[in-house]
C-alpha positions in Angstrom: -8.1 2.9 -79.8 -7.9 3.1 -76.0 -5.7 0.9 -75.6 -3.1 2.3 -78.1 -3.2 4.9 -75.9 -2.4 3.4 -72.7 0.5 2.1 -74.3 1.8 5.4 -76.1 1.3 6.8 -72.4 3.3 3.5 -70.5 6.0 4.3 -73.4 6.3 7.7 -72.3 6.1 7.3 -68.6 7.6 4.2 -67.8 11.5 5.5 -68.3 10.6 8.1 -66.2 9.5 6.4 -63.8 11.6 3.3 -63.4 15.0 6.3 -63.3 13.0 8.0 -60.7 12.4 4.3 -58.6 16.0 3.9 -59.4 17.0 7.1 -57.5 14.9 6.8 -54.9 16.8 3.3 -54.1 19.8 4.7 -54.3 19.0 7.4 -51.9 17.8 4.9 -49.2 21.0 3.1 -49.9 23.5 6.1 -49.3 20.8 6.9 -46.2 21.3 3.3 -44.7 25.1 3.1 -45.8 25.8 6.2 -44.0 23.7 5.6 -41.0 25.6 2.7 -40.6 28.8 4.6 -40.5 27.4 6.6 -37.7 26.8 3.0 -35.7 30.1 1.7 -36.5 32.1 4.5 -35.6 30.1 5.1 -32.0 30.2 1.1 -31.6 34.3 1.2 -32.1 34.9 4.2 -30.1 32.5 3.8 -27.5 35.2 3.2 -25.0 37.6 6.3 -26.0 34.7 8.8 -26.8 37.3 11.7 -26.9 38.4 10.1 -30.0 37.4 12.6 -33.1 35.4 9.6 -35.4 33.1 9.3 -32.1 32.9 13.1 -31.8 31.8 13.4 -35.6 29.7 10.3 -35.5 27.3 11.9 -32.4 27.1 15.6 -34.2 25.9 13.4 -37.6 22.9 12.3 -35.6 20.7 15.3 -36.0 21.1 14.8 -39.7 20.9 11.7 -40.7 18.8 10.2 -38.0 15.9 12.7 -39.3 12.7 10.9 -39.2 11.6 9.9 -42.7 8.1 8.1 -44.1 9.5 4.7 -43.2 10.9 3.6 -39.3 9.4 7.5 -37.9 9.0 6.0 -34.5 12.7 4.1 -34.8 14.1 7.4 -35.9 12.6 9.5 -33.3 13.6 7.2 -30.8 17.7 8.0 -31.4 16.7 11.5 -31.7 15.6 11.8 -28.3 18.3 9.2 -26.9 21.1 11.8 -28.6 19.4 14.6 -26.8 19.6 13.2 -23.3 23.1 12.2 -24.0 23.7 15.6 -25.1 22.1 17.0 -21.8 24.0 14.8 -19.6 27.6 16.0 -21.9 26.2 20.1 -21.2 26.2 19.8 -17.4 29.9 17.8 -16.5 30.7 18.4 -13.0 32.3 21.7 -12.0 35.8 22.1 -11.8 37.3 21.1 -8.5 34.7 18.5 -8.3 35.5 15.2 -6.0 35.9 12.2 -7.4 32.7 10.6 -6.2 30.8 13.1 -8.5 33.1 12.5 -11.3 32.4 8.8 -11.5 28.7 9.3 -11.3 28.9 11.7 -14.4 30.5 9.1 -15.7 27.7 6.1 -14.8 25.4 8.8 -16.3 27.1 9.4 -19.4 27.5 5.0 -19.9 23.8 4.8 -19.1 23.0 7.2 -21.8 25.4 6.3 -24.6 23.6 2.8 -23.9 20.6 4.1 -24.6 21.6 5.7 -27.8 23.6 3.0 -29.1 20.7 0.4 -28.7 18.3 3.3 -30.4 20.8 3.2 -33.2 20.5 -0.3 -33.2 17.5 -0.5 -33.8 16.9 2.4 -36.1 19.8 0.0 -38.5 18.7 -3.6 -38.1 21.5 -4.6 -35.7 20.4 -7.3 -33.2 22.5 -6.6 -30.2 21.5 -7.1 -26.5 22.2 -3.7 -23.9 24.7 -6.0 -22.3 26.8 -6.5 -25.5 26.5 -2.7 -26.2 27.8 -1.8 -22.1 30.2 -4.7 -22.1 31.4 -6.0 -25.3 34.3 -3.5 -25.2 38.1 -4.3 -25.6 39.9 -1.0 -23.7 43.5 -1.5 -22.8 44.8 -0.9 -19.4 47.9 1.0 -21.0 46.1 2.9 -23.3 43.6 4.0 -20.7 46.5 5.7 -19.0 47.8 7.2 -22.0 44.2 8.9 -22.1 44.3 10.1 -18.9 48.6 11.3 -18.7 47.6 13.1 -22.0 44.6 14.9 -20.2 46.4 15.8 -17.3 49.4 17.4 -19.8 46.5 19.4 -21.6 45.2 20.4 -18.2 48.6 21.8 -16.9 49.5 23.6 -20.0 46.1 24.9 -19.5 47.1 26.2 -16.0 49.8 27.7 -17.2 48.7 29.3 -20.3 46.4 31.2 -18.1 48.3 31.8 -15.0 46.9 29.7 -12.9 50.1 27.8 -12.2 53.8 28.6 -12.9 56.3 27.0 -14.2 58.5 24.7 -12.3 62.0 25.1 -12.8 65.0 23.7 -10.8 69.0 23.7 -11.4 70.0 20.6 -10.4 73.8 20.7 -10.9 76.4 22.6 -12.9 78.5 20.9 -15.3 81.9 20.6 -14.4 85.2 19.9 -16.6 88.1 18.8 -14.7 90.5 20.6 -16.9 88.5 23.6 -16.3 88.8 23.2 -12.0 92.7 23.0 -12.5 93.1 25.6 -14.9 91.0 27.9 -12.3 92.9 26.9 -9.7 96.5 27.7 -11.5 95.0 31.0 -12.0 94.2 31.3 -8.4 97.7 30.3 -7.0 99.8 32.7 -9.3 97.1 35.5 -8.9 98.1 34.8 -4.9 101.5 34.8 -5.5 101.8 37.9 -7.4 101.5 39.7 -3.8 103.6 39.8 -0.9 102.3 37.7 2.2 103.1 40.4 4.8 102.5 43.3 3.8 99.9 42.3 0.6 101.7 44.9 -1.4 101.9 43.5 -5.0 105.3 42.4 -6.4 106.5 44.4 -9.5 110.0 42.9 -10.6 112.1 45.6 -12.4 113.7 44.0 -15.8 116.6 45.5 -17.3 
């Protein structure tokens, strides 16, 4: 009798339990799929990281990078790599900084996104070394320039939306039409002939 009813109860549970095993698979799927997004788009922007998809891949972190039951320590680990990324972003050098400080915010900012990306690396099951993560970047030279040209438009317009600068303007030459120059210079003559060279009384001619 027992036994009939450890099978009733298996009848009655299993379904249930085996749907619920089958969601909580596909959860961790859609977890690890999307996670993987998040790599992919930091990995392929790394080296234009005003690009939006590396913008929205960093503010996803917080979310989907939330330590779970399984990998905590892997999970806390990009976490706090984010964070000092994120500290390092908050405190850019001032404006009118020299260049020297510029390019050691920058060496900062590479240092940390190296961090995070191996972090991410981890957290995901990629096997990549930090020098394949610095270095194993294709970047232009041309479109490296586009970057910066389209900065410095954004930073004039900037100027002078805010009245920091004005705005240059310079007349470099009129057009001229010959016919025009004749036709004001007909004008001229008769207009000069119409008075009398000694005297500069004008000349009325009686008709009739």
């Amino acid at each position: 009798m027992p036994v009939e009813w450890w099978v009733v109860f298996a009848t009655l549970v299993g379904p249930v339990l085996a749907v619920q095993t089958q969601k909580t698979i596909e959860r961790a799927t859609a977890r690890r799929d999307r996670r993987n997004r998040i790599f992919v788009a930091l990995m392929a922007n790394r080296a234009t990281r005003l690009a939006d998809d590396f913008v929205k891949a960093l503010n996803l972190i917080d979310i989907e990078f939330l330590p779970g039951w399984f990998g905590r320590a892997k999970d806390l680990a990009v976490l706090s790599a984010w964070h000092e990324l994120l500290g390092v972003f908050s405190n850019g050098p001032p404006a009118g900084a020299d260049a020297g400080l510029h390019f050691s915010w920058n060496l900062q900012v590479e240092d940390r996104l190296v961090d995070l990306l191996a972090a991410i690396a981890a957290a995901t099951g990629y096997s990549l070394t930090r020098e394949q993560l610095r270095r194993g970047v294709y970047h232009p030279q041309g479109t490296a320039e586009r970057e910066q040209a389209w900065l410095a438009t954004l930073d004039g317009l900037r100027k002078v939306f805010t009245g920091q600068a004005p705005i240059p303007m310079a007349v470099k030459e009129f057009p001229v039409s010959p016919e025009l120059t004749q036709a004001q210079a007909e004008l001229a003559n008769r207009a000069a002939s119409a008075y009398d060279e000694e005297s500069g009384a004008l000349k009325v001619k009686q008709v009739g």
